[in-house]
C-alpha angles and dihedrals in degrees: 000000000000111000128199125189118214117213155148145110112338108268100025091113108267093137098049095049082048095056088039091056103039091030077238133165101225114154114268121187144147090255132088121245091024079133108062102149119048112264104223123189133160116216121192093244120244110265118164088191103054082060097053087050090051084066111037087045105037110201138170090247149034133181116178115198121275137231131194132210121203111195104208127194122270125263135230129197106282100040095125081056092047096264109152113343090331097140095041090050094031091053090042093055103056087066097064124095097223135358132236112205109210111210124189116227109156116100100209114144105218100074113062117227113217095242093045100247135047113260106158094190104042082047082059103043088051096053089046094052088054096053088039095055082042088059092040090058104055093037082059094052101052094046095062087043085063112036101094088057082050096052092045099055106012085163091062102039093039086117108048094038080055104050097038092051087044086055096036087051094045087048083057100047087053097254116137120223105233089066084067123108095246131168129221093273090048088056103048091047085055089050088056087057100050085246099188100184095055089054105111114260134195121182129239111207096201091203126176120285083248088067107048088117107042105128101220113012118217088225090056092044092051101049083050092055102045101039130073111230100013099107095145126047130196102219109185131142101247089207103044087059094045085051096052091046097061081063119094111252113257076051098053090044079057106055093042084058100052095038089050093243099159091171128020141205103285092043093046090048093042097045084055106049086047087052094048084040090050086218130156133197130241134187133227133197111188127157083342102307121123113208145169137229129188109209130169110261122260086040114143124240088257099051085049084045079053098056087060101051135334092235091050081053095048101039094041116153106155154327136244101209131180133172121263086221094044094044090052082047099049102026104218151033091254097062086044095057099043086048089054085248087125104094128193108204128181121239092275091063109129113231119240128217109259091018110155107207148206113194112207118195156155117248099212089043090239 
């Protein structure tokens, strides 16, 4: 299941994004620290499609994919150092998948802001220094761990001492690593090491309920702008979305028709950590169950095969594969097959956005 971390500088509005996308209860207050242990909610994630399918298809069950939010609390300057509740965030936030940086960009007077004035991009700058001294840190640490091996056998450990003392130099120098050009490899080793800066990250501009429909919001064009990597920026009123989601639902469709919302919170949230993420969506129909699964793009039909269960992956033999767009055209399997729309494809068959597939395999993998 997709994870994204929420954080950010105590009082920005985490908790209360978090409450408006989980239709959670997570305590909300004018006071920093009011989130000590991490808030945690999974959400079905928005897909038009799979309820389109629903209704072409028609079967006894559907399950859409999940997400899940962890609202983390905030951070101060000196985290990385234990000030606040630095460990404890610090330590929450190397298990998500992807990050969502709240930043606070409402003026409002009547909720403080920990450093007394509202600066998006120095709020910014401060959160990412501390991730970035964490990471150096460690980086630190695991370089000293291995330099005798190093030294033993420099031939056989060129590489690593290489690429540590490249990360550890570009942490210095206050680069982040996920602006790095990694491959995948690169990325998983991070991931070993509990690398915060090369964890996907996507931006939240908490702007005033006035603004809610200011297209585009100077916040979100200047945290664009002054920050390397950001180059989209999700710009949406918190607590216009908490508020919306304490409606009932036909009322809350209503609303967000009169007030020209065509996304909301949760959609916009969702469409960006799957964009940070790269990852597309598939379909499957199996004993008549119609069900998503979010993969990373570029994944083959037997590592897909592998997301639904381990023995599907190990006894693969082929898929029965068919377009989102030509199964709403032509309604069912029967025309798509007589139309030649039906497709069998082998296990390195790369899996589309929107595929609706058929795994066919063997039990005992043989």
């Amino acid at each position: 299941m997709l994870s994204v971390g929420l954080i950010g500088l105590p009082n920005v509005g985490k908790s209360t994004l978090f409450n408006a996308l989980t239709s959670g209860s997570a305590a909300i207050s004018n006071y920093p620290f009011t989130t000590i242990d991490s808030n945690v909610g999974v959400v079905p994630v928005p897909d038009s499609r799979l309820t389109t399918l629903k209704e072409i298809l028609n079967p006894e069950d559907v399950t859409p994919a999940f997400i899940e939010f962890i609202d983390i609390a905030g951070l101060v300057e000196g985290a990385s150092k234990g000030e606040g509740l630095g460990n404890q965030f610090l330590g929450n936030i190397r298990s998500v998948d992807a990050i969502a940086h709240v930043v606070r960009c409402f003026q409002e007077g009547d909720v403080a802001h920990v450093l007394g004035d509202v600066d998006p991009i120095r709020d910014i700058e401060i959160v990412e220094t501390e991730l970035l001294l964490a990471d150096l840190e460690v980086l630190e640490k695991a370089i000293d761990k291995r330099i005798r091996s190093w030294k033993t056998d420099p031939r056989k450990h060129a590489r690593e001492k290489e690429r540590l003392e490249l990360y550890r130099d570009k942490l210095a120098a206050g680069i982040p690593l996920r602006i790095l050009e990694l491959d995948a490899d690169e990325i998983n080793r991070l991931k070993g090491l509990g690398m915060l800066t090369s964890k996907p990250v996507f931006y939240v501009a908490n702007i005033s309920e006035s603004d809610f429909n200011v297209k585009p919001h100077p916040c979100a064009v200047e945290i664009q702008e002054k920050i390397p990597g950001a180059d989209r920026v999700v710009a949406l009123s918190v607590q216009l979305e908490y508020e919306l989601q304490q409606l009932a639902p036909e009322e809350r469709k209503e609303f967000e028709r009169e007030m020209g919302i065509e996304e909301n919170g949760l959609q916009r949230v969702v469409a960006e950590a799957y964009r940070v993420l790269d990852l597309i969506t598939f379909y499957t129909v199996a004993n008549n169950r119609l069900r998503a699964w979010e993969i990373p793009r570029l994944t083959r039909a037997v590592q897909a095969a592998g997301k639904i269960h381990s023995d599907m992956e190990k006894g693969f033999i082929r898929a029965q594969v068919v377009d989102f767009n030509d199964l709403v055209t032509h309604g069912n399997w029967q025309a798509l097959h007589k139309k030649g729309l039906l497709r069998t494809e082998g296990k390195d068959y790369i899996v589309q956005d929107g595929d609706v597939i058929e795994f066919i395999f063997s039990p005992t993998g043989s």
